[in-house]
DSSP file (Angstrom, degrees, kcal/mol; ACC not computed):
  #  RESIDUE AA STRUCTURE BP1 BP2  ACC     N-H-->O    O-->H-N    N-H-->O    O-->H-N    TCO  KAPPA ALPHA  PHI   PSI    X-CA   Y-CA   Z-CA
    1    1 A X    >         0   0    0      0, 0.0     3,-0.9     0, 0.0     0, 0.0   0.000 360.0 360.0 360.0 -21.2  -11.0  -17.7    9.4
    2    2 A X  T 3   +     0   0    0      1,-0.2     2,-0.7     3,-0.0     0, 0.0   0.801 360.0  63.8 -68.8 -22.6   -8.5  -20.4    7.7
    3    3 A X  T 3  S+     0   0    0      2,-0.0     2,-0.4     0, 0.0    -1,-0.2   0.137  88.8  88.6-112.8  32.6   -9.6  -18.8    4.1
    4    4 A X  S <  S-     0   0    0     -3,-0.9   102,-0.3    -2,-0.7   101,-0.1  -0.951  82.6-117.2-116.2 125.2   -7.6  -14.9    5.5
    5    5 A X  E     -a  106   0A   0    100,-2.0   102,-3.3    -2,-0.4     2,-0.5  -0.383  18.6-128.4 -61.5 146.5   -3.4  -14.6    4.6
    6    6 A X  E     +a  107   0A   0     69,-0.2     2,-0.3   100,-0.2   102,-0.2  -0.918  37.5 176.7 -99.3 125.0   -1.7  -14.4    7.2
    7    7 A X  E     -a  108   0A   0    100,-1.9   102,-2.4    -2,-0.5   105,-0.2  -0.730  13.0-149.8-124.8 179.7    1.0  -10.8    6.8
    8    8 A X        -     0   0    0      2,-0.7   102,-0.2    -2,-0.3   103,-0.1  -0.486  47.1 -68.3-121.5-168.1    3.4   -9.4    9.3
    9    9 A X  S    S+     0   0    0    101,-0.4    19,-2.0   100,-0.3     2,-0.3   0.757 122.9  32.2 -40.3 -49.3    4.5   -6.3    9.9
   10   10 A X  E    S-B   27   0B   0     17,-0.2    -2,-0.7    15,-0.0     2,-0.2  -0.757  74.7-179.3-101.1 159.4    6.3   -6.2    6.8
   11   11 A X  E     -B   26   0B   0     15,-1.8    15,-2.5    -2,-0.3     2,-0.1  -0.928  27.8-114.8-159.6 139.1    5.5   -7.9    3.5
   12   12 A X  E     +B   25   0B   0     -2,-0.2    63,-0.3    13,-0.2     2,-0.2  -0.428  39.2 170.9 -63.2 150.3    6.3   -8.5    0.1
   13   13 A X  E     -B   24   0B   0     11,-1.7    11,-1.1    61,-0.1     2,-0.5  -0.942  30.5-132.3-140.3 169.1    4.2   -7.3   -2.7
   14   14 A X  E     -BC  23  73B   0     59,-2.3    59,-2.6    -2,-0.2     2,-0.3  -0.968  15.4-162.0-110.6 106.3    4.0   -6.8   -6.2
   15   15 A X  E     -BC  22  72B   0      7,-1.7     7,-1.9    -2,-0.5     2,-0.4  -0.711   6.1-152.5-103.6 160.5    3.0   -3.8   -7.3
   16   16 A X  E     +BC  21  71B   0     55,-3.8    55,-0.6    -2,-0.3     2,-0.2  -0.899  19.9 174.9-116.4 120.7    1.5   -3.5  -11.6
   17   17 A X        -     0   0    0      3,-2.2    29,-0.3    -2,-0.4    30,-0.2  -0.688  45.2-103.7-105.1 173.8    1.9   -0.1  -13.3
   18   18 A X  S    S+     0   0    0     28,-2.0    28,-0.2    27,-0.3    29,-0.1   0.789 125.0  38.4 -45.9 -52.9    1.1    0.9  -17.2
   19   19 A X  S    S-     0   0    0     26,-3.1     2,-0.3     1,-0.3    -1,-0.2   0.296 128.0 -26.1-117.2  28.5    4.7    0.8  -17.8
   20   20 A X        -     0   0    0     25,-0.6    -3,-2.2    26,-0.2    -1,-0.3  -0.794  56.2-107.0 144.0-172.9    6.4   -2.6  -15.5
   21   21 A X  E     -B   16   0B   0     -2,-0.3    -5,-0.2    -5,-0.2     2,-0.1  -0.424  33.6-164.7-117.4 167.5    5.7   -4.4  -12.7
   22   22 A X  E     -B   15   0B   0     -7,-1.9    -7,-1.7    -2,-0.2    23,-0.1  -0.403  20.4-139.9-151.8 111.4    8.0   -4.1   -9.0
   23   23 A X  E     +B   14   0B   0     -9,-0.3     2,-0.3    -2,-0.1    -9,-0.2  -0.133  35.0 165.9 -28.8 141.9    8.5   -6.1   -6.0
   24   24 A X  E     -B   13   0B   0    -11,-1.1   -11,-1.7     2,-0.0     2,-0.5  -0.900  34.1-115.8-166.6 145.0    8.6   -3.6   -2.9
   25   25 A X  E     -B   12   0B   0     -2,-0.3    70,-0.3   -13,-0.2     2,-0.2  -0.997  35.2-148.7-107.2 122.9    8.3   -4.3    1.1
   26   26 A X  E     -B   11   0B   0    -15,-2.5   -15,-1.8    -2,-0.5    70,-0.2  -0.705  12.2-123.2-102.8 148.9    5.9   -3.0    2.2
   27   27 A X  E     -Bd  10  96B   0     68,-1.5    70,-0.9    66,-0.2     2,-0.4  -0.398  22.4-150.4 -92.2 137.7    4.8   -1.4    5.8
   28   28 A X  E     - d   0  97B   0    -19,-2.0     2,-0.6    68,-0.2    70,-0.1  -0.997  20.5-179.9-128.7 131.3    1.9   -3.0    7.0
   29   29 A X    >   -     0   0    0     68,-1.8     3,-1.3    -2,-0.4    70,-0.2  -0.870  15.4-174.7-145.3  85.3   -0.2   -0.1    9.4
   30   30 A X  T 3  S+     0   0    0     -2,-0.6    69,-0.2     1,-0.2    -1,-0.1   0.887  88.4  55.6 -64.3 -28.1   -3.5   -1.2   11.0
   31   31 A X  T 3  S+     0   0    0     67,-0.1     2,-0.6    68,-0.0    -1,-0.2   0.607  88.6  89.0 -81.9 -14.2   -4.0    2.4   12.3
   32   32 A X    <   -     0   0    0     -3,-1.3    67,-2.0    65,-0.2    68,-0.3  -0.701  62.9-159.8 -93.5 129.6   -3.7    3.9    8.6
   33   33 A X  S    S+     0   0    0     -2,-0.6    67,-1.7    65,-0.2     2,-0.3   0.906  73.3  37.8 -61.1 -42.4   -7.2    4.1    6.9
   34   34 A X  S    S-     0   0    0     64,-0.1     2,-0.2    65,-0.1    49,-0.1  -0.857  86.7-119.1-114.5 162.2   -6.0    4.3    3.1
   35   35 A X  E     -e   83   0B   0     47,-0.6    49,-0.9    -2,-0.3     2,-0.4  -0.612  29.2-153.9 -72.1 147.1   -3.2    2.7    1.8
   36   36 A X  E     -eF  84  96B   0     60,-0.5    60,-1.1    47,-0.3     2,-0.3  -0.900  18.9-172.8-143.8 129.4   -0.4    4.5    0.5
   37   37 A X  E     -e   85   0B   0     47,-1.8    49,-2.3    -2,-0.4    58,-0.2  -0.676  40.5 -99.5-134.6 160.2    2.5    4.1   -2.1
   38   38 A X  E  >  -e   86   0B   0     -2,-0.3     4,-2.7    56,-0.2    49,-0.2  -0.027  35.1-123.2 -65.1 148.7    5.9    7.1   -2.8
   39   39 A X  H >> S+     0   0    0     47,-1.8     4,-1.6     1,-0.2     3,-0.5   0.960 105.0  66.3 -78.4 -59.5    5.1    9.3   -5.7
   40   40 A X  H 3> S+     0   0    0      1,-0.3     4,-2.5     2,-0.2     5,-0.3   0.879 104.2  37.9  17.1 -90.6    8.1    8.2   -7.1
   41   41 A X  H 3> S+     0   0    0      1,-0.2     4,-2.3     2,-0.2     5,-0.3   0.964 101.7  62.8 -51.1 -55.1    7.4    5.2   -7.5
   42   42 A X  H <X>S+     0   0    0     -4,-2.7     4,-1.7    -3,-0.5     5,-0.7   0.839 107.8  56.4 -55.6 -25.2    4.0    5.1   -8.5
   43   43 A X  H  <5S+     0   0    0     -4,-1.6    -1,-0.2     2,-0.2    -2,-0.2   0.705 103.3  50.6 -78.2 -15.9    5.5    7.1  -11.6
   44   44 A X  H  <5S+     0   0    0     -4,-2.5    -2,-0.2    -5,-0.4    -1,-0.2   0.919 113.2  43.9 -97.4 -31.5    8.0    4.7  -12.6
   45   45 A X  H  <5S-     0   0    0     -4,-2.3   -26,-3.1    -5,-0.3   -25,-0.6   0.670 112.6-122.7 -51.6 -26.1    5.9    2.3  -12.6
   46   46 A X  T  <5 +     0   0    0     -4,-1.7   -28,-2.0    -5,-0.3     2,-0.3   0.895  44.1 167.3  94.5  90.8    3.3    4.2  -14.3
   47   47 A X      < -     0   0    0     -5,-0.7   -29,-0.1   -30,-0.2    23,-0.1  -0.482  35.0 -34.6-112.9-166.0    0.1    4.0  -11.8
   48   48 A X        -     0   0    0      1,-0.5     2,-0.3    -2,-0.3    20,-0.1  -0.028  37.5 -92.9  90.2-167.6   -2.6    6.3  -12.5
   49   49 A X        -     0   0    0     18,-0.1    -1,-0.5    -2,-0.0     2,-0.5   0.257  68.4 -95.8 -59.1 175.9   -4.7    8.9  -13.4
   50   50 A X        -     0   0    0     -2,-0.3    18,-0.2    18,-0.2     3,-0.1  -0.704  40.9-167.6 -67.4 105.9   -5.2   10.7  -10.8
   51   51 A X        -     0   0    0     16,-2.7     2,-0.2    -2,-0.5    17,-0.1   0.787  61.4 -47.3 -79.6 -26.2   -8.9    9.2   -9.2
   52   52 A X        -     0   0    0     15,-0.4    15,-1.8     2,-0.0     2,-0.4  -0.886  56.9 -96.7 169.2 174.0   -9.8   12.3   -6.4
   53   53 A X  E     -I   66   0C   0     13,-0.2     2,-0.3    -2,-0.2    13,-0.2  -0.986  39.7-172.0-139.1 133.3   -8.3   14.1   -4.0
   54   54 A X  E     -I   65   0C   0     11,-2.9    11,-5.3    -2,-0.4     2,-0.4  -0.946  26.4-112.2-132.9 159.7   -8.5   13.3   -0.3
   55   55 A X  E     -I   64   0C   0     -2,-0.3     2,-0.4     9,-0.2     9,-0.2  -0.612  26.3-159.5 -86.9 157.2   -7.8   14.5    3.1
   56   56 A X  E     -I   63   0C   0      7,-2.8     7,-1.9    -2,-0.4     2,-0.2  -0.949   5.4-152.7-138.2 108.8   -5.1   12.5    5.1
   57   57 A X        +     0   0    0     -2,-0.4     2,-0.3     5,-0.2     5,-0.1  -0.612  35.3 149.3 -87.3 150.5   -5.1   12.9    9.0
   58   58 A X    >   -     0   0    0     -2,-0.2     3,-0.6   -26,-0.0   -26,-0.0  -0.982  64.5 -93.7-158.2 156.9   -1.5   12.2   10.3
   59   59 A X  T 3  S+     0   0    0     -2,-0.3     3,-0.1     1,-0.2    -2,-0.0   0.803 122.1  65.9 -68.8 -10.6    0.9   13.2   13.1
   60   60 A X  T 3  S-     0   0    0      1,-0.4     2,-0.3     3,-0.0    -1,-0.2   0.647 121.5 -93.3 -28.8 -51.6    2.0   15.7   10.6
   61   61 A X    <   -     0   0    0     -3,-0.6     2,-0.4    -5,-0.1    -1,-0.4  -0.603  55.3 -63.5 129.6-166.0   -1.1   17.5   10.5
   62   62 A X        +     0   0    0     -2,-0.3     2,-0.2    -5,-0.1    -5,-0.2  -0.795  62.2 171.1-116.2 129.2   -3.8   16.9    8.1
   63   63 A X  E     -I   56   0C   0     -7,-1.9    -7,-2.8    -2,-0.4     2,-0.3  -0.810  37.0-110.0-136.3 165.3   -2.9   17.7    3.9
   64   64 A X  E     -I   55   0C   0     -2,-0.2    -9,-0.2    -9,-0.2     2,-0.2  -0.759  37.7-175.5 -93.1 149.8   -4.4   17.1    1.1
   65   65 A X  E     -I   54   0C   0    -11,-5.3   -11,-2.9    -2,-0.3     2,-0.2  -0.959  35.1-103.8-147.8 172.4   -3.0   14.0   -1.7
   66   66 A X  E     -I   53   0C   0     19,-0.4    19,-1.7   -13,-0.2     2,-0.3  -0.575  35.6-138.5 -97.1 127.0   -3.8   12.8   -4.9
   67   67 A X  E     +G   84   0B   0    -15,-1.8   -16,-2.7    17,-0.2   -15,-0.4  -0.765  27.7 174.3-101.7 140.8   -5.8    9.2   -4.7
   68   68 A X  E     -G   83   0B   0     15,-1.0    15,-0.9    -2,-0.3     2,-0.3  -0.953  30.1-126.2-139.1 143.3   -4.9    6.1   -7.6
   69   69 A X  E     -G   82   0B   0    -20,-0.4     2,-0.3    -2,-0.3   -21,-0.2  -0.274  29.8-174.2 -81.7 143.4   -5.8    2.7   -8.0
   70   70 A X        -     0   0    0     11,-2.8     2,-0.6    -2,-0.3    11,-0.3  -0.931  26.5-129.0-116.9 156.0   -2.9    0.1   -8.3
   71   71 A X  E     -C   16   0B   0    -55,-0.6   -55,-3.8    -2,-0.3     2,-0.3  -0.948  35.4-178.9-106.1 110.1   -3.1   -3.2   -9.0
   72   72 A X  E     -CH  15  79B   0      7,-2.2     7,-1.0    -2,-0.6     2,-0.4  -0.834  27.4-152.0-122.8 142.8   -1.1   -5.3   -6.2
   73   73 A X  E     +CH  14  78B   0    -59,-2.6   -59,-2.3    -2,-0.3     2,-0.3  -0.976  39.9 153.1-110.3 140.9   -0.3   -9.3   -5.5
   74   74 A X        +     0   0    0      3,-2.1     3,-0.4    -2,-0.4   -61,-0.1  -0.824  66.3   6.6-163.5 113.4    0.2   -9.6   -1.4
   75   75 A X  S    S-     0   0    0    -63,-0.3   -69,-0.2    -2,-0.3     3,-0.1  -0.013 129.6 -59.8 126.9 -34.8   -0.4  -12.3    0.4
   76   76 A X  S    S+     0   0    0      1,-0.2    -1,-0.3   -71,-0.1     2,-0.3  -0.592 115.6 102.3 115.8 -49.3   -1.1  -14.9   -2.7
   77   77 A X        -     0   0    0     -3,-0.4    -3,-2.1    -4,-0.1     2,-1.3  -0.350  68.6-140.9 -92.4 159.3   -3.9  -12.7   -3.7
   78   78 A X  E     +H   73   0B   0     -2,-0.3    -5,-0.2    -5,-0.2     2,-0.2  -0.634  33.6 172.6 -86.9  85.1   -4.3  -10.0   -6.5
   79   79 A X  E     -H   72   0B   0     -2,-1.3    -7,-2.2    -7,-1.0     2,-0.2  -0.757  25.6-145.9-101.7 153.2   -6.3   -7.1   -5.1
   80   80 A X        +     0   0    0     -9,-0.2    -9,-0.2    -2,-0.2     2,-0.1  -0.740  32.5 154.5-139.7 121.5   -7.0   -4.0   -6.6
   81   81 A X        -     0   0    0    -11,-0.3   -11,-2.8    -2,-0.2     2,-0.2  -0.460  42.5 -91.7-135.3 162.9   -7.3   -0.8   -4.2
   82   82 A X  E     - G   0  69B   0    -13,-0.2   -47,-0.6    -2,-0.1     2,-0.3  -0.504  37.7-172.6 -83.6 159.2   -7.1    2.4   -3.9
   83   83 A X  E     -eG  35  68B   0    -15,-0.9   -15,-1.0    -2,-0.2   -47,-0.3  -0.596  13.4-141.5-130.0 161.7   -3.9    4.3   -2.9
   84   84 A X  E     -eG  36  67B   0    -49,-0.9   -47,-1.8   -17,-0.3     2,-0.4  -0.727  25.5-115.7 -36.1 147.1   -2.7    7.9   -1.9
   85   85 A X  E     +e   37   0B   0    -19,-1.7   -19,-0.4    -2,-0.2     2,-0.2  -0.972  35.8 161.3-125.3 178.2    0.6    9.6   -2.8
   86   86 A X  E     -e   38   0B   0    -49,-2.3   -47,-1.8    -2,-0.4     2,-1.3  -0.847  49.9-101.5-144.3 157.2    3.1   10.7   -0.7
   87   87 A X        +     0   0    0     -2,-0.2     3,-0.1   -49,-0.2   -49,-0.1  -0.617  46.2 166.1 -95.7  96.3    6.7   11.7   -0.5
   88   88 A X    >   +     0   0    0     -2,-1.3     3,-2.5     1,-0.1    -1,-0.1   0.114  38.3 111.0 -83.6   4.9    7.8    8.5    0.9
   89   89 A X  T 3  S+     0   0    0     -3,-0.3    -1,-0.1     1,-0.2    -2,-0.1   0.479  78.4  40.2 -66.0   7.2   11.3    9.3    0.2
   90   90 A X  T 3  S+     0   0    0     -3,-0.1     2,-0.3     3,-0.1    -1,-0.2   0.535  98.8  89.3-117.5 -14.2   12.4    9.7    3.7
   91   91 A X  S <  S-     0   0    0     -3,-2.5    -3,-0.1     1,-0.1     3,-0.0  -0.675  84.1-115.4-111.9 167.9   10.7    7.1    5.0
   92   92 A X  S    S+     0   0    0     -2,-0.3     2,-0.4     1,-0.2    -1,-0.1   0.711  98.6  33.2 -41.1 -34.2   11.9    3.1    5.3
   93   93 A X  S    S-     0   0    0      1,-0.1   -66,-0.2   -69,-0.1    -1,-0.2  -0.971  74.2-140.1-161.7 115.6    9.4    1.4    2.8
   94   94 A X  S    S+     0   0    0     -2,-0.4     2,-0.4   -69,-0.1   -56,-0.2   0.860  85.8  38.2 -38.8 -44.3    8.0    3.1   -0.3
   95   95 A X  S    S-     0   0    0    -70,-0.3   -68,-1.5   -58,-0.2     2,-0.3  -0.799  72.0-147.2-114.7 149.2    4.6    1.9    0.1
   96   96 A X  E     -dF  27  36B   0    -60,-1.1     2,-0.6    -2,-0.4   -60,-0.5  -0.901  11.9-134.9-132.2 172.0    2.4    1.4    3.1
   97   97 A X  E     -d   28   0B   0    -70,-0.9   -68,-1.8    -2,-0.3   -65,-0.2  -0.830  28.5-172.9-119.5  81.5   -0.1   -1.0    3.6
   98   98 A X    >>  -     0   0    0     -2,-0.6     4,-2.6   -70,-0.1     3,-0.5   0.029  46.7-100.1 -98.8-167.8   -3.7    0.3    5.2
   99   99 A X  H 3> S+     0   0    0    -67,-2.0     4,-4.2     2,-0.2     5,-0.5   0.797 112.4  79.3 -73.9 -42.5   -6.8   -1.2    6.5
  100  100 A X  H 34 S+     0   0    0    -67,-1.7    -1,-0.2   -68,-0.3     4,-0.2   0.934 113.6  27.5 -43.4 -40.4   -8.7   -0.3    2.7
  101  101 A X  H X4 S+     0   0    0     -3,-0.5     3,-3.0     2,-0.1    -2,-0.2   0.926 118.2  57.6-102.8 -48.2   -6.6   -3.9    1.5
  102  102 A X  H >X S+     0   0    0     -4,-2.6     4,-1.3     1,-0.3     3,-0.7   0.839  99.7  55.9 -43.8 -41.5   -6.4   -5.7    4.7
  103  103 A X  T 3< S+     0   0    0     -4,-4.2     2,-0.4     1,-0.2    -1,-0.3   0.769  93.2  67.7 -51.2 -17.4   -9.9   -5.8    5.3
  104  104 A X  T <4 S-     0   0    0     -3,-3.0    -1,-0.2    -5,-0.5    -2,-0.1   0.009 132.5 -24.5 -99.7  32.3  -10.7   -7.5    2.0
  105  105 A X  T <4 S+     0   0    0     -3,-0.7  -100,-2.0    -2,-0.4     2,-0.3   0.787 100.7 107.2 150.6   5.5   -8.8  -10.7    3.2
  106  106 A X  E  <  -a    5   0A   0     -4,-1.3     2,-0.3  -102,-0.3    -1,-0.3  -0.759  34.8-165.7-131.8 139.3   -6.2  -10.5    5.8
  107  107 A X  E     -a    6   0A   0   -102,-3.3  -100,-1.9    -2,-0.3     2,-0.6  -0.982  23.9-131.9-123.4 158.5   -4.7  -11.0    9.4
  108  108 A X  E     -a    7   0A   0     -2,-0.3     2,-0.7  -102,-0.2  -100,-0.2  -0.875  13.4-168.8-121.8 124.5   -2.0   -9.7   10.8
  109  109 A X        -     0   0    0   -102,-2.4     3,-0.4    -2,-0.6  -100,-0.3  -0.868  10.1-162.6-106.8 102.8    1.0  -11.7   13.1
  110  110 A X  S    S+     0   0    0     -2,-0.7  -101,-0.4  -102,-0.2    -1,-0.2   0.890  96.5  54.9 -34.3 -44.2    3.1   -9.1   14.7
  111  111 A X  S    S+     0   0    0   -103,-0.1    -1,-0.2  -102,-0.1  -103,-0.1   0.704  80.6 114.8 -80.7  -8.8    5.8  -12.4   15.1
  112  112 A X        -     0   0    0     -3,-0.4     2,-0.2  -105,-0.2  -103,-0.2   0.056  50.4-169.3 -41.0 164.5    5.6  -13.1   10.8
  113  113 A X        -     0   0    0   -105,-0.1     2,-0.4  -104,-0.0    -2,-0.0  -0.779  29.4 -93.9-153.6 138.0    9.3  -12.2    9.6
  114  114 A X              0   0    0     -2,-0.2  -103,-0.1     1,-0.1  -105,-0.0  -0.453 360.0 360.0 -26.2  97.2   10.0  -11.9    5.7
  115  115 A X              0   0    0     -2,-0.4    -1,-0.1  -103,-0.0     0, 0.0   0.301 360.0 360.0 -51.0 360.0   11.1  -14.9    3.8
């Protein structure tokens, strides 16, 4: 268990597009399956193509979005996972953080605070 990052609720990350790089805090959501980053965003940074299209169950109701992989540093480590977008414009923190990257390395401390 020592060899897992430790995240909080929130976390820095780095996300890598085609066309630059960006630092973001990110929402970290044990209940969300896929991870998911603002369309917005993913286009200024220049993520994509487009990989598939999936459904995404929500308290919203259930839509369909466009899946891409990104290339992210969180934690210390470099992973690279798949994503959804979303119109994240409304909401606190462009990108959110699901179970698809935690699992591959992670724990989570509600008391963590951002440095």
């Amino acid at each position: 268990m020592n060899d897992k990052s430790v995240l909080g609720l929130t976390t820095n990350c780095v996300l890598f597009g085609e066309k630059k790089k960006k630092e973001v805090i990110a929402r970290v959501d044990t209940g969300a399956t896929k991870s998911s980053i603002d369309e917005k965003l993913a286009q200024e940074i220049g993520v994509g193509p487009e990989l598939k299209k999936t459904l995404v169950k929500s308290a919203h109701g259930t839509r369909q979005r466009a899946v891409v992989v990104v290339d992210l540093m969180i934690g210390g480590q470099m992973k690279r996972s798949e994503f959804t977008l979303a119109d994240r414009a409304h909401l606190k923190y462009p990108v959110l953080i699901g179970q698809n990257v935690m699992k591959s390395g992670f724990m989570i401390d509600p008391s963590k605070k951002l440095k």
